[in-house]
TORGULUM-700350 format. One record per residue: x, y, z of N, C-alpha, C, O in turn; residue in three letters. Coordinates in steps of 0.05 Angstrom, whole numbers, plus 5000, padded with zeros to 4 digits. Layout:
XYZXYZXYZXYZALA;...
END
This chain:
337320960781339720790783339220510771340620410754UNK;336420360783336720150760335920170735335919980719UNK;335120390731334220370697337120420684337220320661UNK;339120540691341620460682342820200688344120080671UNK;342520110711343419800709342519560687343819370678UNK;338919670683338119530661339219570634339219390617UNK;340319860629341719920603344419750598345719700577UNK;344919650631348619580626347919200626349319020615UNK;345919170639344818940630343618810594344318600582UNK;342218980587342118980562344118940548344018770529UNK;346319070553348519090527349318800540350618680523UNK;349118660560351218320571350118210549351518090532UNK;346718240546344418040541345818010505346017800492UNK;346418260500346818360465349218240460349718160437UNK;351418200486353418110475354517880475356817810471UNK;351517730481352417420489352217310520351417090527UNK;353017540536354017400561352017430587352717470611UNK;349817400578348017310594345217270576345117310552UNK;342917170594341517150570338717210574336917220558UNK;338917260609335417400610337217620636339617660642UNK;334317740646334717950659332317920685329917930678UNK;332717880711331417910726330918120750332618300753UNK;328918100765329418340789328718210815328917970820UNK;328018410832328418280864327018490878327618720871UNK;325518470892323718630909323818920895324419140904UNK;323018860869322019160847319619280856317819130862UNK;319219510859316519610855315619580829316919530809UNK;312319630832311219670805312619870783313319790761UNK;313120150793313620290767317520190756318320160733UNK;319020170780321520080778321019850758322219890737UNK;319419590757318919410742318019490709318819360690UNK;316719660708315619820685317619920661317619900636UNK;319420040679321120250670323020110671324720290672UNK;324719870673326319680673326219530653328119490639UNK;323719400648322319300625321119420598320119310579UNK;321619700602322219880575325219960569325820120552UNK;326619860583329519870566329819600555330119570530UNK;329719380574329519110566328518930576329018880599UNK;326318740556324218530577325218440599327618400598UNK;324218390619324318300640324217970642322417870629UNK;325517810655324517600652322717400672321217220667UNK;323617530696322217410714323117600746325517610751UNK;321317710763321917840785321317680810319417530812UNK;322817720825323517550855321417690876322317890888UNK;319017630883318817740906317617540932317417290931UNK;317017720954315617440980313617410972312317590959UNK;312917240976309217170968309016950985311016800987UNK;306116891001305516671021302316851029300917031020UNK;302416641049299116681059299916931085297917011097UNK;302417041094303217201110304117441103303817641117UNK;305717411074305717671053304517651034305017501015UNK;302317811036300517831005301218120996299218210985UNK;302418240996302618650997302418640968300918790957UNK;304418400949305418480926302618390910302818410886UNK;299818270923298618220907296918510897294718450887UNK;297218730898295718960892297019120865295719270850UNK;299319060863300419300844302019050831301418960809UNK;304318940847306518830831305518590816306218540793UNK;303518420832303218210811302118240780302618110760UNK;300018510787298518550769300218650744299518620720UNK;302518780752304018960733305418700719305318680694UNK;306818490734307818290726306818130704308018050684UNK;303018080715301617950694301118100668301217950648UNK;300518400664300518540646302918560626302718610601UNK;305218530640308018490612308718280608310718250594UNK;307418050618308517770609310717570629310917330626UNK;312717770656314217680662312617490692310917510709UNK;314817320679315217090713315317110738317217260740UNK;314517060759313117170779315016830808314216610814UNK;317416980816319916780830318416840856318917070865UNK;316516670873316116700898318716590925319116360935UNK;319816830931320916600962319516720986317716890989UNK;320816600998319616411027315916461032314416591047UNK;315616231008312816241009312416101037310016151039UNK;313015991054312615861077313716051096315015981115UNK;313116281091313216491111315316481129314716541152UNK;319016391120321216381130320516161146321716201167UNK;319015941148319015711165315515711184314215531194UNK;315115991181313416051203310515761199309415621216UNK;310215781165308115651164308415341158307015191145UNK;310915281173310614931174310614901194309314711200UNK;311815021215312914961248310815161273310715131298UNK;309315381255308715591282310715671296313115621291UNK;309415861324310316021333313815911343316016021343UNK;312515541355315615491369317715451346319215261350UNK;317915561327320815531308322115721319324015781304UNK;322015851337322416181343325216031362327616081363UNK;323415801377325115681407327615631393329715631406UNK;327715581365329715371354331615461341333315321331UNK;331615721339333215991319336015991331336515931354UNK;337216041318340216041324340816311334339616491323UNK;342416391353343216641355343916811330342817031326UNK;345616721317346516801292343516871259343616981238UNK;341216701278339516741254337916931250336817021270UNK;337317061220337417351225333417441232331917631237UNK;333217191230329417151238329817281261328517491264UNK;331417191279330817291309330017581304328317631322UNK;330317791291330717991290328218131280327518351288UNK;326917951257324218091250322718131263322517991283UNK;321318301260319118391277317018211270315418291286UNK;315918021257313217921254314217611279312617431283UNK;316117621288317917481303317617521339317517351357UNK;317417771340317617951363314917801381312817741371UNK;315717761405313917571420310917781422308617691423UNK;311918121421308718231419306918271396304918411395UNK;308318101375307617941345306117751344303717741338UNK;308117501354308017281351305217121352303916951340UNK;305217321383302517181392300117241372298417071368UNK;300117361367297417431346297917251323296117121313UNK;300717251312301217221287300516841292299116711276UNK;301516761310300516491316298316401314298216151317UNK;296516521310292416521300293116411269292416181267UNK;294016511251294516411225294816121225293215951216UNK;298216081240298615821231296815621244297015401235UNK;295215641262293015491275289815441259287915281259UNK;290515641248287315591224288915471196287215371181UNK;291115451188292715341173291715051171290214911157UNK;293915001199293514721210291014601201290614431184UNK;289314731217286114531222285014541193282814441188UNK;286614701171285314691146286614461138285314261134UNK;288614451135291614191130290413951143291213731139UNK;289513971149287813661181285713591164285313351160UNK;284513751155281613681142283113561112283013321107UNK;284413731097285213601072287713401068288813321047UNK;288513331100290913031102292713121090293912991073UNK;293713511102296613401088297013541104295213561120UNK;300613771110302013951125301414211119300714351100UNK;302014221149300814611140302514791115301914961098UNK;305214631124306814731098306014621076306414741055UNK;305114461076304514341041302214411037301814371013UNK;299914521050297414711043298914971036298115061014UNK;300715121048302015371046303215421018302815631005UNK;304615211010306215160990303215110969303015280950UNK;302014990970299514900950297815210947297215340927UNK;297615250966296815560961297915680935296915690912UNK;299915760944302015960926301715760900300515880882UNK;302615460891302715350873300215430861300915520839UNK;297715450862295615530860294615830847292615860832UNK;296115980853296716240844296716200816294616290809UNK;297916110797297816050772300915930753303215990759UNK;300315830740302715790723305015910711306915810700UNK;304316220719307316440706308216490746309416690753UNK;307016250770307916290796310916080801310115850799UNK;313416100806314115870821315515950840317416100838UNK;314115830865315015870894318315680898318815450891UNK;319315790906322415670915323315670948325015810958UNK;321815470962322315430985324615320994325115090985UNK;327015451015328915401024328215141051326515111068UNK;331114951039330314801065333614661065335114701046UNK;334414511086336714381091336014091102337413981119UNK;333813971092333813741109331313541084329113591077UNK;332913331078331813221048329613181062327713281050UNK;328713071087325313051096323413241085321513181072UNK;324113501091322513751081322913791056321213951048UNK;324413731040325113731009322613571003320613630990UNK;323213351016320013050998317113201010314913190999UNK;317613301029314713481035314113681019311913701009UNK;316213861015314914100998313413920964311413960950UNK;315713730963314913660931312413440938312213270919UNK;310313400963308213310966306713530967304413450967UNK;306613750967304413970965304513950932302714070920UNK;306213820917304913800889301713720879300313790860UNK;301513480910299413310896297213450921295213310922UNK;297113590933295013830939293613950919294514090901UNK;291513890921288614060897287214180913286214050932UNK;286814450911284714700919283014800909283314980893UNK;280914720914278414800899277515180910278115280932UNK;276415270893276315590895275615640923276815770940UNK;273515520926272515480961274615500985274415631005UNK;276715340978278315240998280415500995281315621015UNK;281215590963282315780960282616070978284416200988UNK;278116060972277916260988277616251026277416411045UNK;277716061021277916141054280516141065281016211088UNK;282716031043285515991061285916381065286816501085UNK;284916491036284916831035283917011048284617241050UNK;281616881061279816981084280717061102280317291109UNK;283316811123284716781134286816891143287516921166UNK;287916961116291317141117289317371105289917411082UNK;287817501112287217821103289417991122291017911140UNK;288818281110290918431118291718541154293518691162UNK;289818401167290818451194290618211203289918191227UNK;291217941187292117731197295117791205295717651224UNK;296217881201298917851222300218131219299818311202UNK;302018131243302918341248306018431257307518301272UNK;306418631246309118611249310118641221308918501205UNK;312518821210313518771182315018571175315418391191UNK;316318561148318018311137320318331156320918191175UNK;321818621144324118551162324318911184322519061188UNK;326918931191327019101204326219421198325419611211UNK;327119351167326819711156325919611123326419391112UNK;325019771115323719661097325519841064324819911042UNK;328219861083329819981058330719791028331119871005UNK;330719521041332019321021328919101007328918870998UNK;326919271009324019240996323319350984324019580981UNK;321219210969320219410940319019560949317619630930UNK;318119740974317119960985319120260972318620490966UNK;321320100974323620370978324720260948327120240952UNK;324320200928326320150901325020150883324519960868UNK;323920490880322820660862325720770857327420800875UNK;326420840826327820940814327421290817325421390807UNK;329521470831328821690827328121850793329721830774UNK;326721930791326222170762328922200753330622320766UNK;329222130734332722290717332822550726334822620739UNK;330922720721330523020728331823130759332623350764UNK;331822910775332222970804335022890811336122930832UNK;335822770792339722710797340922900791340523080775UNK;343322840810345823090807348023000804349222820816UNK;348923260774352323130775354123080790356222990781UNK;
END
């Protein structure tokens, strides 16, 4: 299905009325095969010190064709400026309440992260979010993280993890840190609207 969307995309690109082509929680081969009808220009996925999944297949596929690499909620939906109590502060209506890396038989574990965060942020005088954010900035130059916020204070903060420098050392231990049973719990509820599940079926396997 999206390798026809990329076909109907292509012809916008051909006819003027658009002028690049991006994606959104692609898998690797969906990314592949998207970018052989027409380049790709840059794909959306999570990336932070709490989701690393996409660093095994997707980034790599990303760096291999050239395309742009749109990180959100590198600050782990809030988790990694505020910890566990942002949870107290959720709106009924907000849809965090609902994740499971959220879930109080989560939390507690997952709260070990932002605490070694912190005391790393303490040592190098800045916020855990703006180590978080420096992280990901760090990742490399085809990376840009796009952190959501509503409050110009946290706006002038995120754009102070600019002047955050990470030396490989520091690199590696923020990675040490968030290894794969640093937290627990998935992104969101079902992992239908993730690049887990948005592999393109085989042409061969569709029916008229």
């Amino acid at each position: 299905m999206l390798v026809i969307k990329a076909g109907e995309l292509k012809k916008l690109v051909e006819e003027g009325k658009i002028k690049y082509i991006g994606l959104s929680e692609a898998s690797a081969s969906t990314i592949r095969r998207a970018h052989a009808v027409h380049p790709i220009t840059a794909v959306q996925l999570e990336w932070s010190l709490w989701s690393r999944d996409v660093e095994e297949d997707i980034v790599p596929t990303c760096r291999e064709l050239g395309i742009g690499i749109v990180a959100y909620s590198p600050l782990g939906r809030g988790f990694l400026s505020s910890g566990a109590k942002m949870v107290e502060n959720l709106s009924d209506n907000d849809a965090r309440k609902n994740f499971p890396r959220f879930q109080p038989e989560n939390l507690e574990h997952n709260k070990i992260l932002y605490e070694r965060v912190s005391e790393i942020a303490t040592r190098k005088g800045c916020t855990p979010s703006q180590l978080a954010l420096a992280w990901v900035h760090h990742q490399g130059d085809d990376v840009c993280p796009i952190p959501g916020t509503t409050k110009i204070a946290n706006l002038n903060q995120n754009i102070g993890a600019l002047s955050v420098k990470l030396t490989p050392e520091e690199m590696a231990e923020l990675e040490s840190i968030a290894s794969a049973d640093a937290i627990k719990g998935d992104r969101y509820q079902s992992t239908t609207f993730t690049w887990k599940n948005s592999d393109t079926p085989p042409l061969a396997s569709w029916k008229a």
